[in-house]
Each structure stands twice: as C-alpha cells, then as structure tokens.
N, C-alpha and C positions, 0 to 999 in steps of 0.2 A: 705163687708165680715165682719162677726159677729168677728171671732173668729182670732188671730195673724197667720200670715203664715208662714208655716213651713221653720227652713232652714235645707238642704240636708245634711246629715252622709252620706259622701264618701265611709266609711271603712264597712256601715252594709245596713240592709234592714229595722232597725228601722222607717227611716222615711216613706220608701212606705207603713209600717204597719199602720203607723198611719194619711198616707196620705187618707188612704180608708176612713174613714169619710167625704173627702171631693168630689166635681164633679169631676170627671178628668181633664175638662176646665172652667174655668167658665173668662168671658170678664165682666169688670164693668167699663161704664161711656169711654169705651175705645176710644181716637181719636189718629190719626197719621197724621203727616205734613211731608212728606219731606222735605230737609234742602232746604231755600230760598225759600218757599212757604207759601203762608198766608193762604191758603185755607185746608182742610183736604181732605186724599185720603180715608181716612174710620175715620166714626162716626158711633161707635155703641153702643148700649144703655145698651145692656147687653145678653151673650152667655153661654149658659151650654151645656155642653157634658157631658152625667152622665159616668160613668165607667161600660166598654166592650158597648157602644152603637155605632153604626156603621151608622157616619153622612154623608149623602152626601151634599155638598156645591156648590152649581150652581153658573152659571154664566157667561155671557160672557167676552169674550177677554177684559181685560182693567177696568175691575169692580172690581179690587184690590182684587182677589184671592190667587195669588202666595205675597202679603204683607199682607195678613192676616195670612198665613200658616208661615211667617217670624218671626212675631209677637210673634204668637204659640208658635213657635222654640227658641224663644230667641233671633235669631239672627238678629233683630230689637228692641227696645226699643218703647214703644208708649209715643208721646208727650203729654196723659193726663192722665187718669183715668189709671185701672190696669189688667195684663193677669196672672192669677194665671193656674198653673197647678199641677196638684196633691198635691194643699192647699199651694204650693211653691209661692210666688209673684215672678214671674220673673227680674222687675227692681229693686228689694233690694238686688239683688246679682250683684256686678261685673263683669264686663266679661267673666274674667276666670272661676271663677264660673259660671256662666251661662254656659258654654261652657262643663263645666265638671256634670250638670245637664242637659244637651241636651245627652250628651252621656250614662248617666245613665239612664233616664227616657224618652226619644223621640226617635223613628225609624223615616226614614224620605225613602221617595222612591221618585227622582225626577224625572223630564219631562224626562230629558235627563242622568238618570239612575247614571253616575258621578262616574262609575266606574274606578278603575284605571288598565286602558287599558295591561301594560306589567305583571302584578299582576295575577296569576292564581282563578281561580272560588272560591277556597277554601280560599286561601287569601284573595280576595276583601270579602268574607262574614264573615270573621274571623277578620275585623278591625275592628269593633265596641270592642269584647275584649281585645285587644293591646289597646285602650284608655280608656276604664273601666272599673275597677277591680270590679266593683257592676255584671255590666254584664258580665261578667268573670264566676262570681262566679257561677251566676245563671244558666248559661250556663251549667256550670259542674256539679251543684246540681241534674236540670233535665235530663240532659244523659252520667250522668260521667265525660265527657270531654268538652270543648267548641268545638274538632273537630269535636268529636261525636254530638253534637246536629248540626252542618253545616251539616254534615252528613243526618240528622233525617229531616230537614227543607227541604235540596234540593232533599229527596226523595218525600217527600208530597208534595213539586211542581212539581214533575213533571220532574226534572233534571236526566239525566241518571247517574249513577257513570265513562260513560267514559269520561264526559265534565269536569271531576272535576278537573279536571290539566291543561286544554286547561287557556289558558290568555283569559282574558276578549274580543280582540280585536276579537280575531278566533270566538267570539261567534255571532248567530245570533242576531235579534233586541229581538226575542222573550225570549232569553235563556240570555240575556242580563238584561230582565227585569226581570223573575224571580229570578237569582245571585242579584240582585240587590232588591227583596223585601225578600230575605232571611237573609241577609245583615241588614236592617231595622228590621226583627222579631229574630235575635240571643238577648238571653239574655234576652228577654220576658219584652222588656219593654211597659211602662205602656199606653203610645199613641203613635201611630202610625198615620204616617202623608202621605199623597200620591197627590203629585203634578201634576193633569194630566199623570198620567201613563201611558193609554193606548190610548196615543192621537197618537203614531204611529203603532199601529195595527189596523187590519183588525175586521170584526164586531163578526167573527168565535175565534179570538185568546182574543179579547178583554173580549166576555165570559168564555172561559176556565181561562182568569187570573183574571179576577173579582171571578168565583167562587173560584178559588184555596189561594186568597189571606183575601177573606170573611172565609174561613173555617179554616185557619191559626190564625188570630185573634180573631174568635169565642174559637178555641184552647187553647189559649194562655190568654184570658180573656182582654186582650187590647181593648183598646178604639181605631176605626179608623176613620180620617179625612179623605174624600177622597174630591179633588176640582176636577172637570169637567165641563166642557162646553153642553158635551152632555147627556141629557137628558132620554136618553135611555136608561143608567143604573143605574136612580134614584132608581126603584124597586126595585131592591134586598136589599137597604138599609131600616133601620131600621127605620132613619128620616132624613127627605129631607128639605133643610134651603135655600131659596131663596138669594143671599149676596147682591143684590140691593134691596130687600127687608128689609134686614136688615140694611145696612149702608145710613145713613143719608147725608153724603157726597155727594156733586153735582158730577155728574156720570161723566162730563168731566174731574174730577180730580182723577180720577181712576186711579191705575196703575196695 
C-alpha cells in the first residue's frame, strides 16, 4: 500500500469520503496461524474487492472461508502481512476500535443468521444503529428515520409489514434470513459480508434471496463478499475467486 491508512471519524462520513479512493478490500502478503500452530491456515499473496463489486468466494468445507471472512471483519487479526478495508488497515486499530469500524463500515450476514431470538423483526434490524451513530445517521439521511429505512429494506425483501413485530423465533428459516440481511444493509454500509447464507434453503428460495439481496447491494453501492460452497450461484456474481486457488496454505490446515 503506497499511500498511509486511514484512521476512522466515528462522529462524520469524512473518512468513507476519502475512503473512496481506495479498494474496498484489498489483502497484502496476508498469512494467519492459529494460536499453537506452526503451519498457516491461509497464505495469500494479495486480494482486491474494488468498490460496489459483488465477489463470489468458493470453496469447500474446511478451506478456510469462514477465517478469511474473520479476517475481513476485524474479528481476527492476521499473523503477517495486512487487511486493509476501505484504506483502513485493520490491525493498527485496537480492538475496540476495530469493533466500532466493523459496526460502521461491515454488514455481516451469518450461516446461522445470529439473530436475537426474543427481539422483534424491527429490533434485531435496527441494532446495527443502537451501536453506530455513523450508521444511524445514514440511516435517517436516506429515509428520515433509521425505523423508516427498516421500514424501506424489509419491504424490498420481501418482508410483509405483518411480520414486523413477530420475535425472531416465530420467524421461518426463510423470513429469518432476510430480517437478518436487512440487519447487515441498515445504514448502507460500505461491505457487506455473507457467510453461507443460503446453505439452509431450498434451490427455489435460495434464488429469490440471492436475487433480492444482489439488488439491495447494487442499491446501496456496497461491496458484497459472498462465501459458498456451491457453485451454482457463481453466475449472478460479478467475479468469482477460487480461495484454494488463492491460498497458499497446505489445504489440511484449513479451517
């Protein structure tokens, strides 16, 4: 990286202004060891996501998908080289920082959705702004309100307005996962991360939420990571990234 990485203004959108110069992701020299291991679970040479490109990351079970999406996130640290996101170096900020730059700048959609179950629809998609006032702001810029864009999000998936009170639990798997990629798109931030999402739907629902969550992000100008195993919904992606192709790392050290 030519140029110093930016650190994140909590309080404005200065830095996302001037973050746009940079990839959205870019990986350099990156390796990761789990702790009491000599060997790496990923060595990778170097990764761009340019900004609003929509990546699909293959790969099987155990080729260290869901630790490179960690990575991404912040919520790992890589034991060499650097993961810069939106011109941020990720391990020059502390934890806390970092945690309060994942909530600013990353949606995250997981396998297992990680919604909180007694919490109603509107709630679990309205906690990304209870913990940043960035995405807060943004939220209420583009639809008045942060309710009002929950509002605006889970009608363009597809959510009826009567599910909007039901608790998390009362929901199906389907209505589960879109509350839960709506959740990830409030506040329009910058990357957007989806961990096997539709590894428990059917091949009929699986399409309607690839397309619904492909045209969200095209909306919204975000960058999405999607990681899957299956191969069948490479296509709709804009570029498709092999991750044992790309990681150097002996494949038994995968996680």
């Amino acid at each position: 990286m030519t140029e110093p990485a930016l650190l994140p203004d909590d309080s404005t959108d200065a830095a996302s202004e001037d973050a746009s110069r940079f990839p959205a992701v870019l990986l350099e020299n990156l390796v990761f060891r789990w702790p009491g291991r000599t060997r790496a679970t990923l060595d990778i040479p170097a990764f761009t996501a340019r900004r609003g490109e929509h990546v699909f990351i293959a790969g099987p079970s155990g080729s260290g998908k869901s630790t490179l999406l960690g990575l991404i996130a912040g919520i790992l640290v890589p034991s060499e080289g650097a993961v810069f996101v939106d011109g941020t170096r990720l391990s020059e900020l502390g934890g806390a920082r970092r945690d309060a730059f994942r909530g600013d700048h990353i949606g995250v959609v997981f396998q297992q959705f990680n919604l909180i179950p007694y919490l109603s629809v509107l709630e679990n998609v309205l906690i990304p702004c209870r913990f940043s006032p960035l995405r807060c702001a943004r939220a209420a810029a583009h639809a008045g309100s942060p309710r009002q864009a929950a509002h605006t999000l889970l009608e363009r998936l597809d959510m009826p307005p009567a599910l909007w009170n039901r608790t998390a639990k009362q929901l199906s798997v389907g209505q589960q996962q879109r509350t839960a990629a709506a959740r990830a798109l409030i506040g329009s931030p910058s990357v957007l991360i989806a961990d096997e999402p539709t590894s428990s739907l059917d091949a009929d629902r699986r399409a309607v939420f690839l397309r619904l969550l492909l045209g969200e992000c095209t909306a919204s100008g975000a960058t999405l990571l999607f990681v899957s195993h299956d191969l069948a919904l490479a296509d709709a992606f804009s570029a498709v990234v092999s991750l044992p192709e790309l990681n150097r790392a002996p494949e038994e050290d995968g996680a």
